[in-house]
VMD Tcl script that draws the C-alpha trace (Angstrom):
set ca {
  {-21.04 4.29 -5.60}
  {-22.52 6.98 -7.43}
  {-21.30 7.63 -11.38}
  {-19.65 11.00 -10.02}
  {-17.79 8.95 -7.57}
  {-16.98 6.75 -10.07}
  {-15.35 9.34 -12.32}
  {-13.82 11.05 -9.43}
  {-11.93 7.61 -8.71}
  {-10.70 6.83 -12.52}
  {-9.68 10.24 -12.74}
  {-7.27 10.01 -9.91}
  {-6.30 6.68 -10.82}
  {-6.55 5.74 -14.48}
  {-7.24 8.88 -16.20}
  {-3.62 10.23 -17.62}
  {-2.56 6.24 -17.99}
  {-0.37 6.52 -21.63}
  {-0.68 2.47 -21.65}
  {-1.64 -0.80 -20.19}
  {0.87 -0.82 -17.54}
  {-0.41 2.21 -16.08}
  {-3.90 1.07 -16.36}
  {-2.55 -1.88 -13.90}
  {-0.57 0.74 -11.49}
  {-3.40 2.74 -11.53}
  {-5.94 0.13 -10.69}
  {-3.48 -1.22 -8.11}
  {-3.35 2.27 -6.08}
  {-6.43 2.46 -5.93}
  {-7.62 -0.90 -4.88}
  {-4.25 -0.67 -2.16}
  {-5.61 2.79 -1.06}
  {-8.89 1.19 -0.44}
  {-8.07 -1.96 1.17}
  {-5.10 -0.45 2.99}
  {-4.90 2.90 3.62}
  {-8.34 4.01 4.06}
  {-8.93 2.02 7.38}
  {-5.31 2.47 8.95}
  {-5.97 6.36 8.29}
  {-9.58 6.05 9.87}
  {-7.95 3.81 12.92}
  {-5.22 6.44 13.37}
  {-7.82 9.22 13.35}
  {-9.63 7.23 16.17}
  {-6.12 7.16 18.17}
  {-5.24 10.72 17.45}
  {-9.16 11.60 18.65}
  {-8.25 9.81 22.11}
  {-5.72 11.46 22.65}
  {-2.59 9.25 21.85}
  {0.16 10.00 19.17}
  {0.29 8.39 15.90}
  {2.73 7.29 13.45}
  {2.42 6.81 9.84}
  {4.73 5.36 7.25}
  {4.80 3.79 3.91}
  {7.31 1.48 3.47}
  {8.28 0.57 -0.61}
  {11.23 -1.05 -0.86}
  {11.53 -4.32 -2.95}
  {13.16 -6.69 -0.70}
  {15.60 -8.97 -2.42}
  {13.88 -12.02 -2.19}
  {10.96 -10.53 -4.30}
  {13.16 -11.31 -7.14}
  {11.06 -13.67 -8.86}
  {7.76 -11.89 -8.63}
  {7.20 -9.03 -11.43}
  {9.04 -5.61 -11.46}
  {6.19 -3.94 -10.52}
  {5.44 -5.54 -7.23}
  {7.54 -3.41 -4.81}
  {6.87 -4.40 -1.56}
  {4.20 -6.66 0.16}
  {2.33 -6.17 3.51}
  {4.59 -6.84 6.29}
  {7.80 -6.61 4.59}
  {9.17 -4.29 6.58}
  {9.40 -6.93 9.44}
  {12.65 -8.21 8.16}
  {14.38 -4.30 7.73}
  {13.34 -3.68 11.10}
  {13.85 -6.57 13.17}
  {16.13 -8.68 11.27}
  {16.30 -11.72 9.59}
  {15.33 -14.09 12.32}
  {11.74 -13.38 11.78}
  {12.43 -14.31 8.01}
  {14.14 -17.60 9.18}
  {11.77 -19.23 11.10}
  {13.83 -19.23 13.79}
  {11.72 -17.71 16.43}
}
mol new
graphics top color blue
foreach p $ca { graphics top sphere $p radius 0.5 }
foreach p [lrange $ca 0 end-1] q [lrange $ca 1 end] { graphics top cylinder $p $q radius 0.2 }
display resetview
């Protein structure tokens, strides 16, 4: 990365961040938006180029069995597999 990408990334992120916590929600958008939504939005593109319709959703509900893990994790990857599909999946049972 160049130093001006650099600064274009903590000023999105980090720059207006009053305290530590911020700092850490900061940091964690932008690492999630990296790892995450970058390549779903460039494999989407590629569907959408091919002709096919695409759906996108972000899904940030805390589930109630993240109650032991710190306030400010919200929801994990695949969480949503229990709110849309039901509790079987969460189970084991399948």
């Amino acid at each position: 990365l160049t130093s001006e990408a650099v600064d274009q990334i903590f000023n999105e992120y980090v720059r207006n961040a009053e305290n530590r916590a911020q700092v850490r929600d900061g940091l964690l958008d932008a690492i999630g938006d990296a790892v995450m939504v970058l390549p779903a939005t460039e494999v989407a593109r590629y569907h959408r180029d091919a002709g096919n319709p695409v759906y996108f959703y972000e899904f940030q509900h805390r589930p109630s069995w993240a109650a032991g893990l710190p306030e400010f994790v919200k929801s994990d990857h695949t969480d949503e597999i229990a709110f849309v599909f039901g509790k079987p999946f969460l189970a084991g049972d399948v």
